[in-house]
C-alpha positions in Angstrom: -52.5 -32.2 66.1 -52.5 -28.4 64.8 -49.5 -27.6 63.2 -46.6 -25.1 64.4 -46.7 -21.9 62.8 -44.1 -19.3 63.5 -45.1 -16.1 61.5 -43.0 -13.4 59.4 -44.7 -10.2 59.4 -42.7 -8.9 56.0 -41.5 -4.9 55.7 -40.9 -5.6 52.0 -37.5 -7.0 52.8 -35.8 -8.3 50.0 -35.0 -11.3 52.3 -38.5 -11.8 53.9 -38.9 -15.1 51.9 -35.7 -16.0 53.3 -36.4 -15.7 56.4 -39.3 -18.1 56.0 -37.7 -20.5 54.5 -34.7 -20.7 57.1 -37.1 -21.5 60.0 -38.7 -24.5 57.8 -35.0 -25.4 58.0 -35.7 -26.0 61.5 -38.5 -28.3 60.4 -40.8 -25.5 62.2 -43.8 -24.4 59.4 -43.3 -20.4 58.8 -45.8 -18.8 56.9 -45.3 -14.3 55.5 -48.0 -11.7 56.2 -48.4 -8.5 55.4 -48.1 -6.2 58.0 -51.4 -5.2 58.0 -52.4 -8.3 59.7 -54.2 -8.3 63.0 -53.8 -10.1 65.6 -57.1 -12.0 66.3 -56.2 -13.5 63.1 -52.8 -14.5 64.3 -54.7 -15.6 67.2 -56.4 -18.2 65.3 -53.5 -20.0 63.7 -51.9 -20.8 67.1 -48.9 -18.6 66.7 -45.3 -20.0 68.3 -43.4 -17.0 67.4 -43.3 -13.8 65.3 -40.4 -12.2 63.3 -40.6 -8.7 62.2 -38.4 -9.0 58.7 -35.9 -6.0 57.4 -37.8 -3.5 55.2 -36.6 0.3 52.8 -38.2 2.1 55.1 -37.3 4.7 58.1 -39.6 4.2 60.8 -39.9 7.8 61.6 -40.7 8.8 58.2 -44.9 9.2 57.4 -45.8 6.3 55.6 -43.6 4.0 57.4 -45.2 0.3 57.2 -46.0 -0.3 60.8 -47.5 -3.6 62.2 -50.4 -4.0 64.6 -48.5 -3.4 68.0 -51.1 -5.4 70.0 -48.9 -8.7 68.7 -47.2 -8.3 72.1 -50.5 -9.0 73.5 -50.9 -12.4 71.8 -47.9 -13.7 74.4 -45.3 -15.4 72.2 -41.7 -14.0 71.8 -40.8 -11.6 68.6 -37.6 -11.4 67.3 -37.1 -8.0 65.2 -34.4 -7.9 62.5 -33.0 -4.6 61.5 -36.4 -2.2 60.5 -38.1 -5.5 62.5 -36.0 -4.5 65.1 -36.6 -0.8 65.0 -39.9 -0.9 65.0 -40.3 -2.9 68.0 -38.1 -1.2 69.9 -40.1 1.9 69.2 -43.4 0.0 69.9 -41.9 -0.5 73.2 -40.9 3.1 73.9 -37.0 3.2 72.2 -36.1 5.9 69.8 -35.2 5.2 66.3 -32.6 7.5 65.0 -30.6 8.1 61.4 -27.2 6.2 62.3 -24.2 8.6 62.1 -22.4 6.0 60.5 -24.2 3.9 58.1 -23.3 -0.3 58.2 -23.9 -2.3 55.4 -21.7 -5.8 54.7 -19.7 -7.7 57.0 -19.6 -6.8 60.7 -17.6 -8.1 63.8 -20.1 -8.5 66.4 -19.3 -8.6 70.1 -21.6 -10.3 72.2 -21.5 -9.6 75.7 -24.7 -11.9 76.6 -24.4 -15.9 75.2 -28.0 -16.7 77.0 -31.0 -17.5 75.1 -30.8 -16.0 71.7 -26.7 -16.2 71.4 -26.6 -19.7 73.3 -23.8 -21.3 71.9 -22.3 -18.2 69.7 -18.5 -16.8 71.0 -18.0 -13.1 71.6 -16.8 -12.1 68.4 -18.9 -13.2 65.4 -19.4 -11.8 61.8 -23.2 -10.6 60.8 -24.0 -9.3 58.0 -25.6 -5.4 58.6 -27.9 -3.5 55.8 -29.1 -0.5 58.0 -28.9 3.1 57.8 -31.3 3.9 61.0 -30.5 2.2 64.6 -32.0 2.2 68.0 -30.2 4.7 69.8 -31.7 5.2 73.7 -33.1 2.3 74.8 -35.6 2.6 78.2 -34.9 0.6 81.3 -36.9 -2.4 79.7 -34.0 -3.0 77.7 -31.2 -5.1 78.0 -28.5 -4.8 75.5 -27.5 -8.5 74.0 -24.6 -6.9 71.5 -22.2 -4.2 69.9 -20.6 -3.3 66.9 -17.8 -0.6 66.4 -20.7 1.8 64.9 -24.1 0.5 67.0 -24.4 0.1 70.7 -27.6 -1.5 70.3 -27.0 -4.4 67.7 -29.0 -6.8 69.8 -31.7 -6.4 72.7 -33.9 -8.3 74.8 -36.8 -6.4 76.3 -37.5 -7.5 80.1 -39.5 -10.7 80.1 -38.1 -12.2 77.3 -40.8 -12.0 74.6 -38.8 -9.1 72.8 -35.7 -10.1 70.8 -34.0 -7.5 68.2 -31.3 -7.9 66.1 -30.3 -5.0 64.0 -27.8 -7.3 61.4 -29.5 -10.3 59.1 -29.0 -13.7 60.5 -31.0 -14.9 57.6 -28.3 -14.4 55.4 -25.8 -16.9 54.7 -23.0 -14.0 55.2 -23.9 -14.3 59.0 -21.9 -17.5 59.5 -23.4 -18.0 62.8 -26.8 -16.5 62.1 -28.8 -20.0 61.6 -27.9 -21.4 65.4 -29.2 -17.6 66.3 -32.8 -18.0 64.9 -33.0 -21.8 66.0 -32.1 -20.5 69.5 -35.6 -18.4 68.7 -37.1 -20.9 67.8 -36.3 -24.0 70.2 -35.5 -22.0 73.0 -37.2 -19.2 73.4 -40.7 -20.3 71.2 -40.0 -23.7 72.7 -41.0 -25.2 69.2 -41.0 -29.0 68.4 -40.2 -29.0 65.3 -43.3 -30.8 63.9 -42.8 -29.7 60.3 -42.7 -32.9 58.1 -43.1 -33.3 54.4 -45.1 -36.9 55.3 -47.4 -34.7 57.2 -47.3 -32.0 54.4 -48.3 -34.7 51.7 -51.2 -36.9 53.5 -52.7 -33.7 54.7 -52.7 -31.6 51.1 -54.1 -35.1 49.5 -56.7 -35.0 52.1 -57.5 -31.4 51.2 -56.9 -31.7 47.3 -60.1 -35.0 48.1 -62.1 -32.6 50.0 -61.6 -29.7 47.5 -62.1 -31.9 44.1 -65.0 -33.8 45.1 -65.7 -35.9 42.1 -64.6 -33.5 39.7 -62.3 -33.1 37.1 -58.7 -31.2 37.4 -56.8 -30.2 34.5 -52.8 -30.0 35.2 -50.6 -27.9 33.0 -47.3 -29.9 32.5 -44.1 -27.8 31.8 -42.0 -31.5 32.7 -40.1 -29.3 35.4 -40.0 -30.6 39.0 -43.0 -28.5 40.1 -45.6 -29.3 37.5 -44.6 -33.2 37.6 -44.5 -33.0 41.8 -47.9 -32.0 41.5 -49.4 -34.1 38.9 -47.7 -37.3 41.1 -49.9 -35.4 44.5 -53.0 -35.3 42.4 -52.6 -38.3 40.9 -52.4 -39.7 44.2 -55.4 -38.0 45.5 -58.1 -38.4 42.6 -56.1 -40.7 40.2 -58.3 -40.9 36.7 -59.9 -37.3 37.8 -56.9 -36.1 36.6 -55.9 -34.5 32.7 -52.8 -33.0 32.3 -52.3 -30.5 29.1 -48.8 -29.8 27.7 -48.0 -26.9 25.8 -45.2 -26.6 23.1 -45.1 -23.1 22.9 -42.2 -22.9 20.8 -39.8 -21.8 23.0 -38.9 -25.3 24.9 -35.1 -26.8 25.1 -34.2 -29.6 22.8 -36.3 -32.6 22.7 -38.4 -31.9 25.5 -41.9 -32.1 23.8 -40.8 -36.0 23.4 -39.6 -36.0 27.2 -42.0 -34.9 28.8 -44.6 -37.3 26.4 -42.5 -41.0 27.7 -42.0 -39.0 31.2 -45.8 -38.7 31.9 -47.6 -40.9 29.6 -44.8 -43.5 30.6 -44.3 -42.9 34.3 -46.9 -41.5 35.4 -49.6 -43.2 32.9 -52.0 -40.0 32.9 -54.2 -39.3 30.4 -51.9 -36.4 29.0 -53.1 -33.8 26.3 -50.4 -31.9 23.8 -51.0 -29.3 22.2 -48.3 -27.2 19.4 -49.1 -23.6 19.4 -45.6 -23.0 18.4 -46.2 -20.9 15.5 -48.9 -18.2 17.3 -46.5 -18.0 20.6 -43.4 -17.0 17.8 -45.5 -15.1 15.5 -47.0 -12.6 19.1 -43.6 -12.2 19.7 -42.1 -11.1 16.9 -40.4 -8.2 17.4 -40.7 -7.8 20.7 -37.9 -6.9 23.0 -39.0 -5.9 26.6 -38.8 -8.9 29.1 -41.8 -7.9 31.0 -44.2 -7.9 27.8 -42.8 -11.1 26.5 -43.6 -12.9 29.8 -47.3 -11.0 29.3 -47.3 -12.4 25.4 -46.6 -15.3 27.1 -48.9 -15.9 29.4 -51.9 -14.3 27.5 -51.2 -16.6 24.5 -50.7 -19.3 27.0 -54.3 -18.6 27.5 -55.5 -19.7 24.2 -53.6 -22.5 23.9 -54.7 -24.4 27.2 -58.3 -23.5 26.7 -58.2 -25.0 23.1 -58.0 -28.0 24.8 -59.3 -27.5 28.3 -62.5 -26.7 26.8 -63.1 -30.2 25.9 -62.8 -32.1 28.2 -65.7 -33.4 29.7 -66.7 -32.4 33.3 -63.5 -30.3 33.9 -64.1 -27.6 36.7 -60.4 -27.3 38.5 -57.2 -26.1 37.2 -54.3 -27.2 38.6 -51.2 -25.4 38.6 -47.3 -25.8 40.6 -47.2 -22.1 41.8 -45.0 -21.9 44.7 -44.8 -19.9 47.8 -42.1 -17.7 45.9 -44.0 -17.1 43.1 -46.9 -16.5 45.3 -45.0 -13.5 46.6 -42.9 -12.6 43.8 -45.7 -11.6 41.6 -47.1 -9.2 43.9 -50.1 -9.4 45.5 -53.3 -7.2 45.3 -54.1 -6.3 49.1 -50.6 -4.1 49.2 -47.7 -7.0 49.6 -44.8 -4.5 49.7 -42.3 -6.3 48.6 -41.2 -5.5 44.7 -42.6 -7.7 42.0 -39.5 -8.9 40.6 -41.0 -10.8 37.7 -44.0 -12.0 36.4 -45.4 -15.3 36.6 -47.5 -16.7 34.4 -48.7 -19.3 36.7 -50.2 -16.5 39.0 -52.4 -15.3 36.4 -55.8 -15.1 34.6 -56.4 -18.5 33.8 -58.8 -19.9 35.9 -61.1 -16.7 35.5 -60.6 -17.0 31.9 -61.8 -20.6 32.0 -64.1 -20.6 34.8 -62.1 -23.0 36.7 -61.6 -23.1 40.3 -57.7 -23.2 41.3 -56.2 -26.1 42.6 -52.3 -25.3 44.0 -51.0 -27.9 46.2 -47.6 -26.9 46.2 -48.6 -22.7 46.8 -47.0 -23.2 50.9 -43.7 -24.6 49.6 -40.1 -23.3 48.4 -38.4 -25.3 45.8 -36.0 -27.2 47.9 -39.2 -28.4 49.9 -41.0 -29.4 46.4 -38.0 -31.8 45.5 -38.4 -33.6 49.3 -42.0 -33.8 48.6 -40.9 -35.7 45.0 -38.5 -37.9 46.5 -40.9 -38.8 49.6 -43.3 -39.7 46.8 -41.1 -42.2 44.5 -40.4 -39.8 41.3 -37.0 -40.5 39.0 -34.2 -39.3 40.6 -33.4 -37.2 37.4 -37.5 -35.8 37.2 -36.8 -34.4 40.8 -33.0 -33.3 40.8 -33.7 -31.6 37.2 -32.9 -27.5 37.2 -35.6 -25.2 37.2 -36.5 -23.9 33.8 -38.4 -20.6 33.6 -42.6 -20.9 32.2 -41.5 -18.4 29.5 -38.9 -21.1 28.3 -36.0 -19.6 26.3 -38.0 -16.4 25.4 -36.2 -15.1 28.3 -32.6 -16.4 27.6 -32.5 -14.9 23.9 -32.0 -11.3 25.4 -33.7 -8.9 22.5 -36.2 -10.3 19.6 -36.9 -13.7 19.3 -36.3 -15.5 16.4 -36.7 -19.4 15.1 -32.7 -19.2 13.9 -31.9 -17.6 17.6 -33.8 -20.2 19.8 -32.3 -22.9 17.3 -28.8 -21.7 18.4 -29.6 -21.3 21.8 -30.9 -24.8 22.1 -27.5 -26.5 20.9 -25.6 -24.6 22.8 -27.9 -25.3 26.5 -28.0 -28.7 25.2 -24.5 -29.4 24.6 -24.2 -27.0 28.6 -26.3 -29.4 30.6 -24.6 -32.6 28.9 -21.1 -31.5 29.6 -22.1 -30.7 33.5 -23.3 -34.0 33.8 -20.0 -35.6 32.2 -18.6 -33.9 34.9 -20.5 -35.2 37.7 -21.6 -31.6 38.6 -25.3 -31.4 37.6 -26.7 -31.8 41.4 -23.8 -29.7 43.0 -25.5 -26.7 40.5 -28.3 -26.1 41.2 -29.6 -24.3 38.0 -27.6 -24.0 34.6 -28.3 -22.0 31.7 -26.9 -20.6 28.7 -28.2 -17.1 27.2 -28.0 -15.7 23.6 -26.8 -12.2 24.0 -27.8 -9.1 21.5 -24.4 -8.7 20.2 -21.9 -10.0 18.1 -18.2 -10.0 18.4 -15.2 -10.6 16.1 -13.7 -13.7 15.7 -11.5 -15.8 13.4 -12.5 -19.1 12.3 -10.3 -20.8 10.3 -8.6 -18.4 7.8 -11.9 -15.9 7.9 -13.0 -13.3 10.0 -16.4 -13.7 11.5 -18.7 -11.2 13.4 -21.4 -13.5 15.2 -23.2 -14.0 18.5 -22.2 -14.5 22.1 -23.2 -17.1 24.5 -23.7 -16.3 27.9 -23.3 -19.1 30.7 -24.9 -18.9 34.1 -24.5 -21.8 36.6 -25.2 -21.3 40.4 -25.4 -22.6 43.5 -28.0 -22.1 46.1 -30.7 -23.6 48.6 -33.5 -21.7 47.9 -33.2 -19.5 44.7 -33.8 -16.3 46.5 -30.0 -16.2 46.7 -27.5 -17.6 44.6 -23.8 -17.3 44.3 -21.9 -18.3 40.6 -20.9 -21.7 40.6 -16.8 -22.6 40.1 -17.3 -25.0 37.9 -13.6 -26.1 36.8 -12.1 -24.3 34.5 -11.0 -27.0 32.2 -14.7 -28.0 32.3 -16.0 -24.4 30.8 -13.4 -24.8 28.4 -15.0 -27.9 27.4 -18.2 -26.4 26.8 -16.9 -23.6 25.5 -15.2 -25.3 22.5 -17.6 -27.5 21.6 -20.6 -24.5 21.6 -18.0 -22.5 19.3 -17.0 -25.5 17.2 -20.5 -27.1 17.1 -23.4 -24.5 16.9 -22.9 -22.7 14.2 -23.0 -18.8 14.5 -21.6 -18.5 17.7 -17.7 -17.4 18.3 -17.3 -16.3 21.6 -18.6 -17.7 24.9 -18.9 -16.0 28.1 -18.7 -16.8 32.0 -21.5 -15.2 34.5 -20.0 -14.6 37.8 -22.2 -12.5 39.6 -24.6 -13.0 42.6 -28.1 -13.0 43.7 -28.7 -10.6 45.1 -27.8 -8.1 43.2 -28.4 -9.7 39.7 -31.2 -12.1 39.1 -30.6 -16.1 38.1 -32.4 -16.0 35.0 -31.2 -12.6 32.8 -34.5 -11.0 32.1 
């Protein structure tokens, strides 16, 4: 049976992943184009629906992104949200104006139509809005769905029902309301099925992972995170002995987890698993180096030579394997004009295969993380290898903010080690869903014993979230911090004062560079 596909044609909304990944909350497969695509290829995937994400831009202005307006021909419903919205509606003959009153945060919206798209929602609701431009004249195709005290037109429905527009952001989790909106999209007016299973997911990428392999050789590079050990267990289960797996101790790893990630694989997992210690090069390239962006590029060049000093010998070896997700997929940029902004640099999207000659093998490049742990439970992995927080490919190069140093990463480690042991004491490691602590470029006054000190801050980060594209802090008691906050200061030694992070994604970033 062909699979469901509901399609985000992305803006370069900083929520365009989001919206994706809400509609697989539906169990309904999404997958994010650019808007450049056309719509025979649409055509070909057996399209349910299309969403037209948020974007920067004004729709009027001259290099506006605008989408192939034929998808109306392809005969499934659209839904628009905000710039989505606007540039259907002007598609459709609606004018696009600057709004004289600009919206942005939390909104009462009154909904004078509860059919279809607002099935089930009351007539006052909060949404969250982000716009600067609205729809203001509609044509007699129009129907308006929904007001605010600012915007006439905060929802429409275009006659025949195959146009939906929302100008707030039900993708959001500050729209309280905004998840039964989209799976009214998607149930009711895409008349979906929800076929979207992670059984389905993993028999059919095994199937493909067969076909793609042949009789080959992969190679799998381990970090012992939950995305490169989901897809060593995926490949394992595919080709079995085909497979090598390569760890990399590149110096900048969290305490003891070289000798983890040995029993974890060798033990679990009995692959044939390669290590390698290039420890002292990855330290000595980035010696003095400060900017976040060139250490994740030190990084991943010298990553380079590590993994082909052993890739090289193996015998046979044509495929590289690698856990790049769909986030990472899109985060990095892409080269045929992905608009959204390349937050960060992964080195997992990278030279390597070109460098080696390999052909790339990503099993897990259509999931989010969230979707990566169901895959790792649905295939029998330790509770604590699935549930474990995500830690970054650059390890701790990019929690010691400024130069790295052997003496900094050695107080860094104690003090995320002694971090992620207290949280579990607590019984809070799965309610956060990623903890970290930071060395900070500074150092602050303190008195320890009967002397005055001047050494270095630690920086803790713990938050919650469902798909790491937004994140709020986590309250974690505050008897716990204090817990953790005396032991780092009596235990690691050169650190005296320990801070709290307590802002959000957006607008800051999980990780701090």
């Amino acid at each position: 049976m062909a699979r469901e596909v509901v399609v985000i044609i992305d803006f370069g909304s900083q929520y365009g992943q989001l919206i994706a990944r809400r509609v697989r909350e539906h169990k309904v497969y999404s997958q994010i184009f650019q808007p450049s695509v056309k719509i025979e290829e649409l055509a070909k995937l057996g399209v349910k629906g299309i969403i037209l994400s948020g974007g920067p831009a004004s729709v009027y202005s001259k290099h506006a992104p605008m989408c192939d307006p034929r998808i109306f021909e392809l005969g499934v419903p659209v839904l628009g949200i905000c710039y989505g919205m606007q540039i259907g509606c002007q598609i459709l003959g609606a004018e696009v104006k600057p709004a004289k009153s600009r919206e942005y945060g939390r909104t009462d919206l009154r909904v004078s139509d509860t059919r279809d798209l607002f099935k089930g929602i009351s007539e006052h609701t909060t949404v969250w809005m982000s716009h600067s431009d609205q729809v203001n004249t509609l044509t007699d195709d129009f129907e308006s769905l929904a007001t605010t005290a600012t915007c006439p037109y905060a929802a429409v429905r275009h006659s025949g029902g195959k146009f939906f527009g929302v100008q707030f952001h039900p993708e959001v989790t500050h729209t309280p309301r905004g998840t039964e909106i989209l799976k009214n999209f998607l149930y009711d007016i895409c008349r979906c099925s929800g076929d979207w299973q992670m059984s389905d997911f993993v028999e059919e990428t095994v199937a493909n992972v067969r076909k793609q392999v042949g009789k080959g050789t992969v190679i799998c590079g381990l970090s012992g995170g939950v995305d490169s050990a989901v897809t060593a267990a995926l490949l394992h289960r595919a080709i079995g002995d085909q497979l090598v797996c390569i760890f990399v101790n590149h110096g900048l790893l969290r305490k003891n987890e070289q000798q983890g990630v040995e029993s974890m694989f060798r033990g679990h997992f009995h692959i044939d698993l390669r290590v390698v210690d290039w420890s002292k090069q990855f330290l000595s390239k980035l010696a003095g180096v400060t900017d976040p962006q060139k250490k994740r590029k030190i990084i991943g060049a010298e990553f380079i030579e590590a993994f082909k000093s052993v890739a090289c010998r193996i015998k046979d070896a044509r495929f590289l394997a690698q856990g790049t997700l769909y986030p990472d997929v899109i985060e990095s940029g892409s080269k045929d004009g992905n608009l959204a902004a390349s937050i960060k640099l992964h080195h997992n999207v990278g030279g390597l295969p070109e460098q080696l000659g390999f052909e790339l093998v990503e099993p897990l490049r259509e999931l989010f993380k969230d979707e990566v742990r169901l895959v790792g439970e649905y295939l029998g992995l330790p509770e604590d290898m699935v549930w474990r927080h995500p830690f970054p490919g650059p390890g701790l190069a990019v929690r010691v903010i400024g130069d790295i140093t052997e003496a900094k990463l050695a107080v860094l480690r104690e003090a995320d080690d002694i971090l992620i042991e207290e949280i579990k004491a607590a019984g809070l490691y799965r309610k956060i869903s990623q903890a970290l602590a930071v060395l900070l470029p500074i150092g602050t006054v303190g008195v320890m014993g009967d002397e005055r000190t001047y050494d270095n801050v630690i920086a803790l980060r713990c938050v919650e979230t469902t798909d790491f594209m937004t994140a709020d802090f986590s309250q974690v008691p505050h008897e716990v911090l204090g817990r953790i906050a005396s032991r780092i200061i009596n235990e690691v030694r050169g650190v005296n004062r320990v801070v709290y992070d307590v802002s959000s994604k957006p607008p800051a970033t999980i990780e701090w560079e």
